[in-house]
C-alpha positions in Angstrom: 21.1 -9.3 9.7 18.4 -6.6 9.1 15.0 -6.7 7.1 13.4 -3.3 6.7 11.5 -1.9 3.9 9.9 1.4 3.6 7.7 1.8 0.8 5.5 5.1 -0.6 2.7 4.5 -2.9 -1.1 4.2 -3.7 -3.6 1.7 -2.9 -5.0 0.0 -5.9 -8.1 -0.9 -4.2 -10.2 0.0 -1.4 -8.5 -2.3 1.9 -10.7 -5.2 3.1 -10.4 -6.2 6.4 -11.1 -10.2 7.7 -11.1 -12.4 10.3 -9.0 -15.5 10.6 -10.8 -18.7 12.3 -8.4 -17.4 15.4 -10.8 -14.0 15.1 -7.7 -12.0 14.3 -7.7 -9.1 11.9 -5.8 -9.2 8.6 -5.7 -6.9 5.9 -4.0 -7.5 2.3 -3.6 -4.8 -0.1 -1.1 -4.1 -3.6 0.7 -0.8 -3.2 1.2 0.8 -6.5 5.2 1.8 -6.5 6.7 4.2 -9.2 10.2 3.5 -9.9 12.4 6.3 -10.1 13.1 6.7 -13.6 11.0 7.0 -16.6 10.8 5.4 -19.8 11.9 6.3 -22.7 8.4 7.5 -24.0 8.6 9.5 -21.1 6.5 7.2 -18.8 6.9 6.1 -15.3 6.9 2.3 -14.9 4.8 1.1 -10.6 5.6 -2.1 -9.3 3.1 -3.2 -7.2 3.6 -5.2 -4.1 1.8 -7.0 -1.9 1.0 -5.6 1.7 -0.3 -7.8 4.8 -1.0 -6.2 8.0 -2.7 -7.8 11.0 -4.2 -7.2 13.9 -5.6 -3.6 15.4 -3.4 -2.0 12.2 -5.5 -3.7 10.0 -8.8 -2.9 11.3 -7.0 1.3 11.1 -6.2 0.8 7.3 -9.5 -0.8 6.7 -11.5 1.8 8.1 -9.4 4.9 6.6 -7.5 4.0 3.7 -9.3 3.6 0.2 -8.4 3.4 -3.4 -6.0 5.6 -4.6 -4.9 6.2 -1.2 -1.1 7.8 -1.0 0.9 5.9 2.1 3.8 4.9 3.5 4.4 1.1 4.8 7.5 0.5 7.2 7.8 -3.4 7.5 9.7 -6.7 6.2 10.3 -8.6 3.3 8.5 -12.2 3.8 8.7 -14.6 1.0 6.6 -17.8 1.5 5.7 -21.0 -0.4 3.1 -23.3 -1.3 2.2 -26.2 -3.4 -0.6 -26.6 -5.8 -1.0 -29.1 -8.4 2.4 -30.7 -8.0 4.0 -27.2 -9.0 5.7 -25.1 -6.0 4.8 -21.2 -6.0 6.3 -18.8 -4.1 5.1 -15.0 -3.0 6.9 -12.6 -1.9 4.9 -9.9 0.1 5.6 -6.8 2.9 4.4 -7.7 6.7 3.3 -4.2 7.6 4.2 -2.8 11.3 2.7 0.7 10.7 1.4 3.2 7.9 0.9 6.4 7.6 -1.6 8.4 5.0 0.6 10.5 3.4 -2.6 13.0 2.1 -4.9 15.5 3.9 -8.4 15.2 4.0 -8.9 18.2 1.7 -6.4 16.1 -1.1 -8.8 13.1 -0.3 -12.3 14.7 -0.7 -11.3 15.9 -4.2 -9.9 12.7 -5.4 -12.8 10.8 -3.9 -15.0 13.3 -5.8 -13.2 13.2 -9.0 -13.0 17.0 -9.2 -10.5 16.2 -12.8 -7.3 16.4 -11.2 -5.4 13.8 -11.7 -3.7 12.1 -8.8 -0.1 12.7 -9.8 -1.3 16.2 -9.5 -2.3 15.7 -5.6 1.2 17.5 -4.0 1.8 17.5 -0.4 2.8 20.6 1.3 6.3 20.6 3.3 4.1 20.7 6.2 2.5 16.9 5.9 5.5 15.2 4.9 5.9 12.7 8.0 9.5 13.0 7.5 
């Protein structure tokens, strides 16, 4: 049996790093997906899933990534469960073990700067694909 995802999206918020009572580092984040095909008005549905990465990767995606951030996640599909109020709710989430920014810092200054280009408009050269 195998368990692999690889995902390519956008932050949709600016990572938070914290520490667990064991002082290790864990970071969540929601990943902003686009499906492949668009709507019939023409737009382009996201899912957006839920990213946890731990440990020294964590403290790297806290300290570089930001909103609006373009990345790609290799990891697993984890689904867990809890109870609250008699009612049992499951989540199902991605256990990061590595990411890569998929943007240069030129592409990152101008959306951090809001220079009006919109982020679908941010194109990577052939050169910084990291495939």
């Amino acid at each position: 049996m195998y368990n692999k995802v690889i995902l390519i999206g956008r932050l949709t918020a600016t990572p938070e790093m914290v520490k667990t009572p064991n002082d290790k580092s864990v970071t969540r984040v929601t990943l902003a997906v686009n499906r492949r095909f668009k709507r019939q008005d023409g737009e382009r549905e996201a899912d957006f899933i839920n990213i946890v990465v731990w440990g020294r990767l964590a403290e790297t995606l806290a300290s570089y990534g930001s909103k609006g951030s373009l990345i790609t996640v290799d990891g697993e599909l984890r689904t867990r469960k809890y109870e609250k109020d008699g009612k049992k709710h499951y989540i199902t989430e991605v256990l990061a073990s590595s990411f890569q920014l998929l943007e240069s810092r030129a592409q990152r200054a101008m959306r951090e700067n809001n220079t009006g280009a919109d982020l679908a408009d941010l194109v990577l050269e052939e050169e910084e694909l990291p495939f």
